[in-house]
N, C-alpha and C positions, 0 to 999 in steps of 0.2 A: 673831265680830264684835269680842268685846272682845280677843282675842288681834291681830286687827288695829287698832286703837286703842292698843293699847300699843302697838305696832311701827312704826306711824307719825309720823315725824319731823317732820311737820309737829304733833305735839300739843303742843310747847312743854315735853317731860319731865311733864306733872304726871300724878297717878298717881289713881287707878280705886280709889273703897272699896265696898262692896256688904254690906248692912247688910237683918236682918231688922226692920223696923217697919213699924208703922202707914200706911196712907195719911194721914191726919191729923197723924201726928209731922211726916213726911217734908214735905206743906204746910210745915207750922210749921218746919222748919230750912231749906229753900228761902226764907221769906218772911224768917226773920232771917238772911239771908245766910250760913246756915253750909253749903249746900250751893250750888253753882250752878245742879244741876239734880235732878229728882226723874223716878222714871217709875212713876208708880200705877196704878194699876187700881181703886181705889172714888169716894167719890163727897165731896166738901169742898166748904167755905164759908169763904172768901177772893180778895177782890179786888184787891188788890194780886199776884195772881198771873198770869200768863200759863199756858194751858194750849193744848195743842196733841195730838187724837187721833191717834195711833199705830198701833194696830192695833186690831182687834177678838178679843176670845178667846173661848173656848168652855169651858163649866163643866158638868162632868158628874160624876155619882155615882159613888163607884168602888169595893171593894172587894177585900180579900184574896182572890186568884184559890184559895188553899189553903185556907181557914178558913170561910167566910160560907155558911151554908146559903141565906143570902137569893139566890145565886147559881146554887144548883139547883133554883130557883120558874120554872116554867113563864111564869108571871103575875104581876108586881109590885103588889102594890098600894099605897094610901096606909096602912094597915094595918099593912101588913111594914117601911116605913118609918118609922114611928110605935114599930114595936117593936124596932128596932134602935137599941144606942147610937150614936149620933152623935158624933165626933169635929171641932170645931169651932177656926178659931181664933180670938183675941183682941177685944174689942171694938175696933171702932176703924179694922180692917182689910177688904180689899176683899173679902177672901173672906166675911171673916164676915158682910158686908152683903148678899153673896148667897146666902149662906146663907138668911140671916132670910129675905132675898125667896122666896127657895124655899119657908120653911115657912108662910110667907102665902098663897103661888099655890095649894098643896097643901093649908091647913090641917092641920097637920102638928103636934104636940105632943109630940117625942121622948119617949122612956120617959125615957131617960137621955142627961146630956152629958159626954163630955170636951173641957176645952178647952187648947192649946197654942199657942206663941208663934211658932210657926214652920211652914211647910208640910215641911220637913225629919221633926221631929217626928211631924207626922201620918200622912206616909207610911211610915214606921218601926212607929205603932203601928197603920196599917189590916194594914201585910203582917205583924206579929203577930197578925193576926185582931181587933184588941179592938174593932173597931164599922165604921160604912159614915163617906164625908164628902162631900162636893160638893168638886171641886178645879176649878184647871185643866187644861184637856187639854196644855197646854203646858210644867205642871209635872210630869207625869207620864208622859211620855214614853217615858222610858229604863223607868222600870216598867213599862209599856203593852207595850213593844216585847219585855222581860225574862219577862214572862207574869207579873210577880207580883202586879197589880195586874189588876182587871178592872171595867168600866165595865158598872152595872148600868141597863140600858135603862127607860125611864121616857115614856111619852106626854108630852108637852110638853117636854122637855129635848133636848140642851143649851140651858141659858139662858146667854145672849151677851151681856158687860160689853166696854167701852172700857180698854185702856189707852192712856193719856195722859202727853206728856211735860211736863212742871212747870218753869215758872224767874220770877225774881222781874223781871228786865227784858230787854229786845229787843235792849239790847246784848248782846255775846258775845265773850268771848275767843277768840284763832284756836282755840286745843284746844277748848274748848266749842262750838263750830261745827262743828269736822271729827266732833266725837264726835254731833253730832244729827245734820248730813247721813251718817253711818253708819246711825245708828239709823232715818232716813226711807228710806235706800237696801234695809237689808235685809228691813225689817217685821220684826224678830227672831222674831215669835210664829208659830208654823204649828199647825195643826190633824192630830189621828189622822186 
């Protein structure tokens, strides 16, 4: 999609940045106009914004398909999640808010956290073995499909967040128009 976005001459040249932050930054540089548009996935408080759902994703627990004993359990419990480190990221972000919701639904009090800025990160240190995370299925894909990541089953999951597309008014530039009706055309997010 974004390789068609850039190739189409009707965007007026302007150019595509793609930045790891927060859902809350990303409000905040939408709402002082330093972005036209944002597309999040957690959950803010700002009304001077326009928000518009997108697609719907799926978030599931995943783990090093090579390392994670918790992978050769029969039976998961809250327990075994309880005593795996947890690889989490940032405050502030959409994951990390499903995350907590998770460990709410569960009552869940990790032994241990690590936290990182990036879901890049995470995945780098779940296929090192060093703990389990909640992601989305949609960020893990190429790992899913690679075998090096693997999705540990849990009654009541996947739990299912909105992503949303973010801008500060109803005007729109032709390029910011062609680039949302892309984004409404394709549903970018798909599910394992």
């Amino acid at each position: 999609m974004i390789s068609e976005y850039t190739n189409d001459s009707t965007n007026g040249g302007k150019n595509l940045f793609d930045a790891y932050v927060t859902t809350a930054k990303i409000a905040d540089l939408v709402a002082s106009h330093q972005l036209d548009i944002g597309i999040v996935e957690g959950h803010f408080s700002n009304s001077q914004l326009i928000v518009e759902e997108l697609s719907e994703d799926s978030m599931v627990i995943v783990a090093s398909a090579e390392h994670s004993p918790i992978l050769r359990k029969a039976q998961v419990g809250i327990i075994d999640l309880e005593n795996e480190t947890w690889i989490v990221r940032e405050q502030g972000s959409g994951t990390r808010e499903a995350t907590e919701k998770l460990f709410q639904l569960f009552e869940i009090t990790p032994a241990k956290l690590m936290q990182f800025s990036s879901t890049q990160s995470i995945k780098v240190s779940l296929e090192a073995g060093l703990g389990i995370s909640l992601l989305s299925q949609w960020a893990i894909q190429k790992e899913f499909k690679n075998g090096d990541l693997k999705v540990i089953r849990i009654k009541g999951l996947p739990l299912s967040r909105q992503f949303s597309i973010v801008t500060k008014t109803s005007f729109q530039t032709k390029a910011l128009k062609v680039f949302i009706d892309l984004l409404r055309m394709n549903k970018i997010l798909t599910t394992l």
